[in-house]
C-alpha positions in Angstrom: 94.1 66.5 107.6 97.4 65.1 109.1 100.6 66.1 107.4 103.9 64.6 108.6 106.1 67.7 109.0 109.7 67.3 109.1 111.2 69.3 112.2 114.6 68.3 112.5 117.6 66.6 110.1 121.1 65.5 110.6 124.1 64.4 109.4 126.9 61.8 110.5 130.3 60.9 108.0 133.0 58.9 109.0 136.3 60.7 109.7 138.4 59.0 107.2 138.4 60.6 103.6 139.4 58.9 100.5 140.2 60.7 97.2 140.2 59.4 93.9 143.7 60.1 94.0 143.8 57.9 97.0 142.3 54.7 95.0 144.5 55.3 92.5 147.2 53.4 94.7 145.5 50.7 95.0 143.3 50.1 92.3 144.0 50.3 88.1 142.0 53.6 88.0 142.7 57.3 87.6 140.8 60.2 89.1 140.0 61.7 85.6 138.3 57.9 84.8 136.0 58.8 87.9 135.0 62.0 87.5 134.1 61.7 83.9 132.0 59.1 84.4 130.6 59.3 88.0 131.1 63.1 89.2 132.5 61.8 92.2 135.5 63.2 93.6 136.1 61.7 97.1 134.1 59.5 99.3 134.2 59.1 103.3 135.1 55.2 104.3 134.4 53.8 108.0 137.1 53.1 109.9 137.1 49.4 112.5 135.3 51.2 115.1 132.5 53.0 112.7 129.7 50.9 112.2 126.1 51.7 110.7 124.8 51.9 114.0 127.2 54.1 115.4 127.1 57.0 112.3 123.3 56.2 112.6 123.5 57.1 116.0 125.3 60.1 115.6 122.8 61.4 112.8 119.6 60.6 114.9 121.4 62.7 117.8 121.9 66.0 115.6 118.3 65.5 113.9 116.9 65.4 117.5 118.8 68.7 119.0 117.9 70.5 115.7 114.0 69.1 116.5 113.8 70.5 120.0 113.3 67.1 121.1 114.6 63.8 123.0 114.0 60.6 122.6 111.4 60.8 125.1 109.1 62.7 122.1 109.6 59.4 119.7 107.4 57.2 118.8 109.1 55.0 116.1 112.7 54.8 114.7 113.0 53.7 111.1 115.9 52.5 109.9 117.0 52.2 106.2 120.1 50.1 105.4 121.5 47.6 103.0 124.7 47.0 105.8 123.3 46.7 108.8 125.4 45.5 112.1 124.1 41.7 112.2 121.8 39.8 110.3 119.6 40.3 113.4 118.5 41.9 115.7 117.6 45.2 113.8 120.6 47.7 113.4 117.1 50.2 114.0 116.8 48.5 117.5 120.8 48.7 118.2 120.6 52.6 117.6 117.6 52.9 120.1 119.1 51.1 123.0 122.3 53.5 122.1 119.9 56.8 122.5 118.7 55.0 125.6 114.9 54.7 123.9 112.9 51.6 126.0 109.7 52.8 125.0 107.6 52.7 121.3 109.5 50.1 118.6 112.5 50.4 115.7 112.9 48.4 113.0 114.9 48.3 110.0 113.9 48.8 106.0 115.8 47.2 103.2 115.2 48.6 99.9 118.8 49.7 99.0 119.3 53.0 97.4 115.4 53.2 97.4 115.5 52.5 101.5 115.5 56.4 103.1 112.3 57.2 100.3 110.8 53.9 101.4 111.4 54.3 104.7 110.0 57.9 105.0 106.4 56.7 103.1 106.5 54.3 105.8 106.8 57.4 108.5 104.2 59.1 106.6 102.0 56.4 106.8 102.5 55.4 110.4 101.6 59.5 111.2 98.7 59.7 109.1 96.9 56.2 110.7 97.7 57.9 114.0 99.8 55.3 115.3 102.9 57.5 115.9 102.9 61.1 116.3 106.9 61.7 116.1 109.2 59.2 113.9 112.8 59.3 113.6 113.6 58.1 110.3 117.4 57.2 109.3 119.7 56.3 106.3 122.7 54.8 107.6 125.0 52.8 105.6 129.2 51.3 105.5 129.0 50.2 101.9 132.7 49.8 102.2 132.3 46.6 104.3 130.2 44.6 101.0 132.6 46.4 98.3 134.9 43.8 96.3 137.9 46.7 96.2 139.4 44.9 93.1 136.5 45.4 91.1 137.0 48.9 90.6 134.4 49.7 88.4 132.1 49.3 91.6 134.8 49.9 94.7 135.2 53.5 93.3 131.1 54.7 93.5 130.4 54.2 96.7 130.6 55.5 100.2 129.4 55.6 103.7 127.5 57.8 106.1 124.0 58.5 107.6 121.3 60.9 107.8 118.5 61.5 109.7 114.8 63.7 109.9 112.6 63.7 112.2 109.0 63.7 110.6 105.6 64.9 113.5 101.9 65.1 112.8 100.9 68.3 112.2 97.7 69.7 111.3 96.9 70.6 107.9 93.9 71.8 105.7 94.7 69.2 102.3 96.6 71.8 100.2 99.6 71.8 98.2 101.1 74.7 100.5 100.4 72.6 103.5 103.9 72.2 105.5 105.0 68.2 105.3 104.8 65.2 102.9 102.8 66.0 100.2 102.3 62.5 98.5 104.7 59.7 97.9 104.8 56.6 95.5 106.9 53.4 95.4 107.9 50.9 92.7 110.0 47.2 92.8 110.4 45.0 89.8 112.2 41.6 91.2 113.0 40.6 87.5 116.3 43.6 87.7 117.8 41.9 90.1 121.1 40.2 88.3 121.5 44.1 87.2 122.9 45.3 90.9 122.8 42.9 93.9 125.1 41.1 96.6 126.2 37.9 95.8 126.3 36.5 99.5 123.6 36.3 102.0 122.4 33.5 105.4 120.1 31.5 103.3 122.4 30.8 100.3 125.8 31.1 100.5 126.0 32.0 104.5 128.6 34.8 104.1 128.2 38.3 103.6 128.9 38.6 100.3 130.3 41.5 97.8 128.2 44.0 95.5 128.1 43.0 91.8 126.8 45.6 89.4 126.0 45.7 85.8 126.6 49.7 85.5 125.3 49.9 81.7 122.0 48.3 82.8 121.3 50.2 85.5 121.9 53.8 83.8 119.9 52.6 80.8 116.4 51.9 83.2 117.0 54.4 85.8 115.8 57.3 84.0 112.5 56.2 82.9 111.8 54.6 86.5 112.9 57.8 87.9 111.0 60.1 85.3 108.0 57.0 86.0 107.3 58.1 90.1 108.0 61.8 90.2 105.4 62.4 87.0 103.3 60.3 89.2 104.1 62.7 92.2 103.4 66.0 90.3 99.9 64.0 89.0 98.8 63.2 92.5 99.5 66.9 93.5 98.7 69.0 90.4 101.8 70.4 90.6 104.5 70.8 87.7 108.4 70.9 87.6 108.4 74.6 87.3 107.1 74.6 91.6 109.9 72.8 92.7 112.3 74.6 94.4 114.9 71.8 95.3 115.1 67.9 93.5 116.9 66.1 95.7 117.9 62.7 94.3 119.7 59.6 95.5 123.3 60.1 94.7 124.6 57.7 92.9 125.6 59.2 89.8 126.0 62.9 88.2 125.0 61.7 84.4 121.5 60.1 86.0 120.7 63.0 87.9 121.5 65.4 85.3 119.9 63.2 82.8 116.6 62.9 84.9 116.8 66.5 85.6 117.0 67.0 81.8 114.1 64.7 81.0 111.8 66.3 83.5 112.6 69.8 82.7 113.7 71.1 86.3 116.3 73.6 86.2 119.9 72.7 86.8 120.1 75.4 89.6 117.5 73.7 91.5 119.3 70.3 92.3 121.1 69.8 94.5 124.4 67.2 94.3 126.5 65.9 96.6 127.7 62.9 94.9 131.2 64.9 94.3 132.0 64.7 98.1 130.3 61.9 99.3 130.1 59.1 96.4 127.1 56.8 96.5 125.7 56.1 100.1 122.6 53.8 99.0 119.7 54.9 101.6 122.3 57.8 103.6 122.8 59.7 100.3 119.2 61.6 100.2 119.5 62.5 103.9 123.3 63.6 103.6 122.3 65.9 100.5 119.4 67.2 102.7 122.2 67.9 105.1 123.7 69.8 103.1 121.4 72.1 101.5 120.4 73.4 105.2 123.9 73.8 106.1 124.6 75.7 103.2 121.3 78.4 103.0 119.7 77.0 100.2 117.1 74.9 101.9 114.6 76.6 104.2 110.9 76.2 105.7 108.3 76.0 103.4 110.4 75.2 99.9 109.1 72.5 98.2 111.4 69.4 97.8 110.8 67.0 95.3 112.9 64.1 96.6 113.6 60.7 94.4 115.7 57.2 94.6 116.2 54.1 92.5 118.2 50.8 94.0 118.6 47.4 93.4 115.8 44.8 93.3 114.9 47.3 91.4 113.1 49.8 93.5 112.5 53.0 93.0 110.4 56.1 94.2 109.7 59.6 94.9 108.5 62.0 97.8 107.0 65.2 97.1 107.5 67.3 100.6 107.2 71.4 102.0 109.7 72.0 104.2 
């Protein structure tokens, strides 16, 4: 059977760095408030001239060189964003004319902190009908631009930055030990969506809107969705917590993860966070904390990643993947 392998990754953060000591200048919060509740410690913001297409860009670049390839060997560019550069055209197509791609198609993917999950099921499926062999699938986001900065129990949790994979058809025999995406599963519920959404938007108010979150809400339903699609994951596959060798959630919070962790029995020492450094970057946040467990040794070719997001609308999901 076709798998859809993953054969390259990258990473792209904006140069500016911002502290929780930082915010504390400008916004009635501390850094001990932050950490105590969040885990985060610092967050990287775009400057004027950093857009979502431009750290998109710059991701898809180093996911390419660490693939061998060029554009020439893509098929399909998926973008996942909640801030893209315009309303239209695609931010997806923006980043392919910047790689100078004229061939095969882009397109964008909106399902928040869910989008990069969402958006590699979509690779997955575009591999295993046959009509790509190659996809370049990005998480590219500059939360910073919808945040209202005097609200600070939301201006404080999130971040910006992008990460990309690039996902190829490969050959394999139906196994769990098979190399590439093992199974995936998706969720929405529409009735969460007062919970965390933007209050702006074209077709209502016709501006752009800020983020408005009701934190209590959202912790108390994202560990049962969460717990809901990776159960479902090790169900399809017949495999158990005790295989994984990295769970790499979305990073929006350290008392979800370690409470999801908790609920599903995976050891501490196999998750990997990065919410510390980078804060909450919606649909860049899986690919960033990919990023980082390559850079760093732990993740190699042929672990098995368990990978897992939740956002607003609510969506949620999970990917079950061998390296």
């Amino acid at each position: 059977m076709i798998r859809s392998v993953v054969v390259g990754s990258g990473a792209s953060k904006p140069r500016n760095v911002v502290k929780n000591s930082d915010l504390e200048k400008s916004v009635d919060t501390s850094d001990e408030w932050i950490v105590q509740r969040t885990g985060i410690h610092q967050r990287y913001i775009a400057a004027e001239d950093e857009t979502t297409a431009s750290l998109g860009e710059a991701a898809a670049r180093v996911a390419l060189d660490d693939a061998g390839l060029t554009v020439d060997d893509i098929d399909l560019i998926i973008l996942a964003t909640s801030t893209p550069n315009n309303t239209f055209p695609a931010t997806a197509v923006d980043i392919q004319h910047r790689l100078g791609m004229k061939h095969g198609a882009a397109f964008d993917m909106q399902a928040v902190c869910s989008g990069f999950v969402f958006a590699v099921t979509t690779a997955d499926s575009f591999i295993k009908s046959g009509q790509a062999k190659r996809v370049l699938v990005i998480g590219s986001e500059t939360f910073s631009r919808i945040l209202d900065w005097e609200d600070r129990t939301t201006c404080v949790l999130f971040g910006d930055g992008a990460g990309a994979i690039v996902v190829e058809a490969q050959e394999g025999v139906g196994l769990s030990n098979d190399r590439g995406i093992l199974t995936s599963h998706l969720r929405s519920d529409g009735s969460h969506r007062e919970k965390l959404f933007v209050d702006g938007g074209p077709s209502t108010t016709q501006t752009v809107g800020h983020l408005r979150m009701q934190g209590r809400e959202v912790f108390k339903h994202a560990v049962a969705m969460i717990t809901d699609v990776i159960e479902a994951a090790f169900d399809a596959t017949g495999l158990t917590a005790d295989d994984i060798d990295w769970f790499i959630p979305h990073q929006a919070n350290r008392r979800i993860i370690d409470a999801s962790a908790k609920k599903l029995n995976i050891d501490k020492k196999k998750v990997v966070m990065t919410v510390d450094q980078h804060g909450n970057t919606s649909a860049a946040s899986i690919p960033l904390a990919i990023d980082v467990a390559i850079s760093d040794g732990r993740l190699k070719k042929g672990d098995l990643v368990l990978l897992e997001a939740m956002g607003g609308g609510f969506t949620w999901g999970a990917v079950l993947v061998r390296w």
